[in-house]
N, C-alpha and C positions, 0 to 999 in steps of 0.2 A: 504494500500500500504506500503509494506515496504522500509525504510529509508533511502534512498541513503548515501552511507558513500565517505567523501573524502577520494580518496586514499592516500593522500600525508600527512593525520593528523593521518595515524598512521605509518607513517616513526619512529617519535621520539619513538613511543614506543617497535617498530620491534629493534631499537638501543637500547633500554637499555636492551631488553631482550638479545640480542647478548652480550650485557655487563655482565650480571650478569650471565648468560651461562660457559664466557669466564673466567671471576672470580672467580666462584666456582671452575671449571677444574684447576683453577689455586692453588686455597686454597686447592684442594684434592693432587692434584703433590707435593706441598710444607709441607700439612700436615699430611702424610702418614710417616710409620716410615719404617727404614731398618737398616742395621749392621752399616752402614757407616754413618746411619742422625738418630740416635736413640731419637731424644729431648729428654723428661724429663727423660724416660723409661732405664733402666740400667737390661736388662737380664742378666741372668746367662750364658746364649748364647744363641747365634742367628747367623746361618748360613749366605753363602751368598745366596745373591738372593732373600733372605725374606721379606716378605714386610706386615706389617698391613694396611689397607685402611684406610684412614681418612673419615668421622668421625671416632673415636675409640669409643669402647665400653668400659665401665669399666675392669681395669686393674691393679693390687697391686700384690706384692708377688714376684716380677721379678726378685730378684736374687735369686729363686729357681724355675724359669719357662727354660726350656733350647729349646730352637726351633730349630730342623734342616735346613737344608739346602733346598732353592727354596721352600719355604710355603707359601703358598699365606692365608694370612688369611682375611675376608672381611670386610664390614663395621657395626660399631654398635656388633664386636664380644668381646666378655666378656672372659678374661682372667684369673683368681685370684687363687693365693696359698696361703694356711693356711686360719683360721676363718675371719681374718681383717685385716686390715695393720697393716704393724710396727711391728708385729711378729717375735722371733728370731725362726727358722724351723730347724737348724743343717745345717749338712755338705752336705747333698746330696739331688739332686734336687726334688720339688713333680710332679709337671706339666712335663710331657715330648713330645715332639712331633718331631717324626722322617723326616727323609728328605721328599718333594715333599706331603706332606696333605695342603688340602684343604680347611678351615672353610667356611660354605655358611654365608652369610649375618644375621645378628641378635643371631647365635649361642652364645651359653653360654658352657663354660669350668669350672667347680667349683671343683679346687682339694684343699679341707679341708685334707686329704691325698692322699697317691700316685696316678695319674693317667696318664697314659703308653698309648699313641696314636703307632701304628706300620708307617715304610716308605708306602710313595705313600696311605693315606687313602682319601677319596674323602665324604666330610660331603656337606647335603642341606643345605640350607637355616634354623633358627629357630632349629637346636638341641640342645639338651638341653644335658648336660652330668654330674654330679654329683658324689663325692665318699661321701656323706654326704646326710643323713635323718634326719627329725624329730623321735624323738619318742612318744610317749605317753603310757606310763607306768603308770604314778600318773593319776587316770580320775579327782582328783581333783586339777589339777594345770593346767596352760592352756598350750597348746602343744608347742607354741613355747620358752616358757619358759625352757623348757626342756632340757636337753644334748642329743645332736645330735645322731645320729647313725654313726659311719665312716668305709663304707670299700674298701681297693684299685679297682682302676677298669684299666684293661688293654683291650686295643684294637688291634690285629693282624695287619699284614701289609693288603696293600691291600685291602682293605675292602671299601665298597660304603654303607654310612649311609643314608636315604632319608628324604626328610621334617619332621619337626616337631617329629624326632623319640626321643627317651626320653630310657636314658643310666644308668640304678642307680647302688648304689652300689654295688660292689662285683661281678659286672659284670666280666667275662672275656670273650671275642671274641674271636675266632680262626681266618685261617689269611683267608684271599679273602672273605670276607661274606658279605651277600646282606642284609641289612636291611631294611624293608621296610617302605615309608614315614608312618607315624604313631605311629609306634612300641614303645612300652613298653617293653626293654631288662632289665630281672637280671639272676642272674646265667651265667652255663656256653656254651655254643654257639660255637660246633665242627667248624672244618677247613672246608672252600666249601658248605657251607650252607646257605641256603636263609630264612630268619625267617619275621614273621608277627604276628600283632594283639596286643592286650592288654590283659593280658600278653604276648610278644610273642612268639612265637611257631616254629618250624623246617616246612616247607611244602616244601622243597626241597632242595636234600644234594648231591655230586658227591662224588664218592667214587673209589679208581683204578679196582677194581674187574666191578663193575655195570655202572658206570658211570652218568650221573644225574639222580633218579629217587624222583619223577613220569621224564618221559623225557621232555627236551623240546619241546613247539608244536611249535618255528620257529626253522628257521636254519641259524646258527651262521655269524654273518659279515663278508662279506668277505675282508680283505684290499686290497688296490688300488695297483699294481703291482709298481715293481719298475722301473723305466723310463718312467712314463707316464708323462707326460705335464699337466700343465693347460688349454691349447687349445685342446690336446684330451677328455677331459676329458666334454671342452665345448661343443665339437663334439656330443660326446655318448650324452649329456643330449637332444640334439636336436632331435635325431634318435624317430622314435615312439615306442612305447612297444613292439611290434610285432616283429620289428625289432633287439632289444636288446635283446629278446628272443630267436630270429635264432642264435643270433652271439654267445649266451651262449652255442645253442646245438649243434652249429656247434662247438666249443670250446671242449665242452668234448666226440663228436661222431666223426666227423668230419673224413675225410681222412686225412687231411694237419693239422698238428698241429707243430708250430714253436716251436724249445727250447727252445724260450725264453717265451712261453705262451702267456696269454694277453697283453702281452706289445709290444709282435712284433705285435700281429692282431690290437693292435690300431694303430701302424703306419700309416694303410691303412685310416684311420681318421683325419690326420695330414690336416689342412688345403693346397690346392693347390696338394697335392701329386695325 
């Protein structure tokens, strides 16, 4: 038979968990860094709106890391310019990262030199990016004793990096490209392209002449029209499939089609109307 539990003897412990809940939430709002609460950390710049998650990852090099504006960068993400700290690197910055990028969680950033992030890029969780190698030249010395390999690596705007993808030297991106999680990028990586694999590879490019090929097999999001509500919107979700499928063909066959498109036929989904 199993063990009756008083309800009341785990009150105290429902409380502390609320406590250290409320605690941590508390220590990540206060230990999170921005333009305006920078604690120890002294960029070269840093936009507004930016924000590091606390915990922080490893971080040195900052007055030659320059962050754009609205970067949400996440937690446990690794920042560093030059080999080590305390490095004097010159006048212009090595790390750069343009307005509205995204680091996912655990990402690593290692520019030993230049490395050139574009606006708006959107990184997973866990990428790895690097302007520095091992070499192994001498087979009789041991590899990491070695001088490095360093070459800049630049990333286009725009661009969506996916899990675990891995950025090495000499990389350069072009701009909107789709990485995929996994990937092993070097070299160079045209505008509109979707690459994969280790080493990665082109398996899909858009081009103004062709447009994506091989082509898409869906077809493209639609966005939500403008002057819909939240309540229409609760409306539609309720409708059954069937139904959301007439109001589609009725939409683009239809006799009656309003100016205003979608947005006047959800009217008719307005609660009470």
């Amino acid at each position: 038979m199993p063990k009756s539990r008083n309800t009341f003897s785990s009150w105290p412990r429902r409380l502390a968990q609320r406590a250290v809940h409320t605690g941590w939430a508390w220590v990540q709002r206060t230990g999170s860094v921005t333009a305006e609460r920078p604690g120890r950390l002294r960029f070269g710049a840093m936009g507004t709106g930016t924000r590091l998650a606390f915990p922080l990852g490893t971080v040195f090099g900052e007055p030659w890391i320059h962050l754009g504006a609205h970067c949400i960068i996440g937690e446990q993400v690794t920042l560093t310019a030059g080999l080590m700290p305390g490095l004097e690197l010159g006048p212009d910055p090595i790390l750069h990262l343009g307005d509205g990028v995204v680091l996912g969680r655990g990402s690593h950033v290692i520019a030993d030199t230049t490395v050139s992030i574009g606006s708006d890029c959107y990184f997973g969780p866990y990428v790895y990016i690097t302007s520095t190698n091992h070499s192994y030249d001498d087979p009789h010395e041991p590899i990491g004793k070695q001088w490095p390999r360093m070459d800049p690596v630049e990333i286009g705007p725009g661009c969506w990096i996916g899990t675990g993808a891995v950025i090495l030297p000499g990389a350069r991106i072009g701009r909107n490209v789709v990485v995929a999680a996994g990937a092993v990028v070097r070299g160079t990586v045209p505008d509109h392209a979707v690459v994969a694999g280790a080493p990665a590879r082109v398996v899909r490019r858009w081009t103004p002449d062709e447009g994506w090929q091989p082509p898409l097999r869906t077809p493209a999001p639609v966005p939500i029209p403008e002057g819909v509500t939240p309540e229409q919107l609760r409306a539609l979700s309720a409708l059954e499939e069937e139904a959301v499928a007439r109001l589609a063909e009725l939409d683009d066959h239809g006799p009656y089609r309003p100016a205003g498109g979608g947005a006047d036929r959800l009217v008719e989904l307005e609660p009470g109307s």
